[in-house]
VOVOFI-875006 format. One line per field, with one value per residue: residue number from 1; x, y, z of N, C-alpha, C in turn; residue in three letters. Coordinates in Angstrom, 3 decimals, decimal comma. Example, Ala and Ser with C-alpha at 12.3 -4.5 7.8 and 13.67 -1.06 7.14 Angstrom:
2
pos: [1  2]
n_xx: [13,190  12,850]
n_yy: [-5,690  -2,250]
n_zz: [7,800  7,080]
ca_xx: [12,300  13,670]
ca_yy: [-4,500  -1,060]
ca_zz: [7,800  7,140]
c_xx: [13,200  12,900]
c_yy: [-3,300  0,030]
c_zz: [7,800  7,870]
code: [ala  ser]
END
This chain:
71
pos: [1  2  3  4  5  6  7  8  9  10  11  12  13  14  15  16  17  18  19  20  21  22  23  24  25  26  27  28  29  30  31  32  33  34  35  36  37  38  39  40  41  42  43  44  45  46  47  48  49  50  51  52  53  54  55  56  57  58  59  60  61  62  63  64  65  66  67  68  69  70  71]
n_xx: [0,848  0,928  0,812  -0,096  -0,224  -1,328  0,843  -0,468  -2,166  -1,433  0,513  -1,469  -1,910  0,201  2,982  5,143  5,379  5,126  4,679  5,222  3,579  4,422  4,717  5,875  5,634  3,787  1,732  -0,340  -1,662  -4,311  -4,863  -5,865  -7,844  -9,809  -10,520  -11,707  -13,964  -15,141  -16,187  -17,178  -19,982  -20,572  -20,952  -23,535  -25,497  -25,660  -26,794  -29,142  -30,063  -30,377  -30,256  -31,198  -29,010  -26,579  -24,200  -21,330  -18,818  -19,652  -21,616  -19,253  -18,140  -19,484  -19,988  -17,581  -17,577  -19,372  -18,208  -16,327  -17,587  -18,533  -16,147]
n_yy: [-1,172  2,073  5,476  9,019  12,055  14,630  15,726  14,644  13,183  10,952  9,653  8,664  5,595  2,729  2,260  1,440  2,574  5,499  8,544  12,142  14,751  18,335  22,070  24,545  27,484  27,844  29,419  29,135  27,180  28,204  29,517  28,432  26,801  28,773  29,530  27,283  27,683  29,925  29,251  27,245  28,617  30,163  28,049  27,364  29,582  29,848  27,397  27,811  29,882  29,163  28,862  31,661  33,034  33,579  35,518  34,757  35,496  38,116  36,822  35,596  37,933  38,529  36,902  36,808  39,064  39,304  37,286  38,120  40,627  39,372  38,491]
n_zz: [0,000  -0,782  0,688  0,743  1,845  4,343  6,937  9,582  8,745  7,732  9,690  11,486  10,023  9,825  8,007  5,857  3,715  2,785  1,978  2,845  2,337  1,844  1,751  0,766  1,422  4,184  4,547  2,222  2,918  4,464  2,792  0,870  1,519  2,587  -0,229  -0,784  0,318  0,201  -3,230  -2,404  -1,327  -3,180  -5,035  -3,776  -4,030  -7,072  -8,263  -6,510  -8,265  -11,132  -14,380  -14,795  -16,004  -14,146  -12,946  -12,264  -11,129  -9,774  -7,772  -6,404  -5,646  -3,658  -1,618  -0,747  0,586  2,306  3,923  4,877  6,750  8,616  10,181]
ca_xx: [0,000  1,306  -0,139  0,899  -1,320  -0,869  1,319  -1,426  -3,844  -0,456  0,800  -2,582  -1,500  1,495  3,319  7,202  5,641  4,330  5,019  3,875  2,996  5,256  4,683  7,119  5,015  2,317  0,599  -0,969  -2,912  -4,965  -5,702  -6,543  -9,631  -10,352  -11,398  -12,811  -15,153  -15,585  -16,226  -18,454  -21,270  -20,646  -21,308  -24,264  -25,936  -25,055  -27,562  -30,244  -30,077  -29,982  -31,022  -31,422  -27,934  -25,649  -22,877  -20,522  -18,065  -20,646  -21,635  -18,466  -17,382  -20,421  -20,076  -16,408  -18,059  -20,522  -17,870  -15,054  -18,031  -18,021  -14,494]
ca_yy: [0,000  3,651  6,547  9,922  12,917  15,235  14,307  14,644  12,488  9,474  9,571  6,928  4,520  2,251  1,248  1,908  3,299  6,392  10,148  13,173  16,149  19,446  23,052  25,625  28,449  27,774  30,381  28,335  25,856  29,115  30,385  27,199  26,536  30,119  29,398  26,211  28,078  31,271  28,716  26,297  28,965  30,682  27,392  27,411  30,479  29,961  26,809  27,915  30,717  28,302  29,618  33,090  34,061  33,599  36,411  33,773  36,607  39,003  35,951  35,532  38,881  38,834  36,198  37,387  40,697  38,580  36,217  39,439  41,034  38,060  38,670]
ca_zz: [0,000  -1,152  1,538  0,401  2,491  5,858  8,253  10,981  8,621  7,607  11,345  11,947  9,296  9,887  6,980  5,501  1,776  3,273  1,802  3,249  1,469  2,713  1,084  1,063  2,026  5,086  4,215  1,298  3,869  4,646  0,931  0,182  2,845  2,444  -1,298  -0,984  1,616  -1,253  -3,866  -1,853  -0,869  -4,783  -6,036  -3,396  -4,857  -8,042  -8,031  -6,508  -9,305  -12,016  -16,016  -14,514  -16,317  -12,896  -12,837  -11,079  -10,253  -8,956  -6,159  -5,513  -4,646  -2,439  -0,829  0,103  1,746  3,404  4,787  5,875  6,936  9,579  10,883]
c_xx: [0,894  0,051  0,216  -0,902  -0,652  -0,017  0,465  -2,350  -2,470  -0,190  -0,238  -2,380  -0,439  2,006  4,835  6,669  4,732  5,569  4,298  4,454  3,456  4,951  5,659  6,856  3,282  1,505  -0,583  -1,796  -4,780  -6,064  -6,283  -8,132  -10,169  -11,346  -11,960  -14,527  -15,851  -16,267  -17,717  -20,289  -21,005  -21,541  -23,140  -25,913  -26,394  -26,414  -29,068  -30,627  -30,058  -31,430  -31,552  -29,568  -26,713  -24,353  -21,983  -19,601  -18,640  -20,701  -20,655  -17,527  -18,389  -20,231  -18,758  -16,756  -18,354  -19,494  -16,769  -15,717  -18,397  -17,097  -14,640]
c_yy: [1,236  4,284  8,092  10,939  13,934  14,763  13,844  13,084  11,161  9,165  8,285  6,030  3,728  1,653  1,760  2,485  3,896  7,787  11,034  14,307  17,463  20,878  24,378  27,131  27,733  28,329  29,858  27,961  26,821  29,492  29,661  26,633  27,719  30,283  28,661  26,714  29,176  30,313  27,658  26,742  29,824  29,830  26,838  28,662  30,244  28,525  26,580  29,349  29,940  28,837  30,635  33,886  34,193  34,627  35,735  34,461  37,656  37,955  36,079  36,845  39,135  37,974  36,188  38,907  40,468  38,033  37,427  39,967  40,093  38,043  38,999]
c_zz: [0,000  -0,090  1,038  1,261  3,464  6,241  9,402  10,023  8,170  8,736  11,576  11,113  9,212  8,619  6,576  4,108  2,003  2,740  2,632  2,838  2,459  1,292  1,968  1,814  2,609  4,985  3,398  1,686  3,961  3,512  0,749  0,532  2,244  0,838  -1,872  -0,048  0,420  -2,180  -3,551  -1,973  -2,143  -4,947  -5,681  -4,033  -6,044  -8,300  -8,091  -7,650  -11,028  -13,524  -15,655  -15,134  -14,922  -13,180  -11,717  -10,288  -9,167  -7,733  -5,683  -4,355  -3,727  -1,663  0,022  1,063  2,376  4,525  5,537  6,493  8,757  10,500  11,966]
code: [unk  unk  unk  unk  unk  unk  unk  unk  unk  unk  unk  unk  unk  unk  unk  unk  unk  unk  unk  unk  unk  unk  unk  unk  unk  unk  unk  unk  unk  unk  unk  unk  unk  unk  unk  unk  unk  unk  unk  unk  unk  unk  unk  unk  unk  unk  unk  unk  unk  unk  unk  unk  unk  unk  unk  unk  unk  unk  unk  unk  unk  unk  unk  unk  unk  unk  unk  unk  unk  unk  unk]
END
């Protein structure tokens, strides 16, 4: 078995043909959530708007006001 992932999420699997996934800038981990979260409640919108013409950018910069608006 090949594992390749986190280290938090390989750490529970015992085996010797285990990688784990390292990025050079941490910062990344952040952006990354941050626009699966933007993206998620877009694609939420975006949906229930469906063959009304969706301005996919328009949601999304709303839904980034909405969510800083949050902070």
């Amino acid at each position: 078995m090949l594992l390749e992932g986190r280290e938090q999420t390989v750490d529970y699997v015992r085996t010797p043909h285990r990688f784990i996934l390292t990025l050079s800038d941490e910062s990344l981990i952040g952006k990354r959530r941050a626009a699966q979260r933007v993206g998620a409640a877009a694609l939420k919108i975006c949906l229930e708007k469906e063959g009304l013409g969706v301005d996919v950018g328009g949601v999304m910069r709303e839904v980034v006001k909405e969510m800083a608006s949050n902070l």
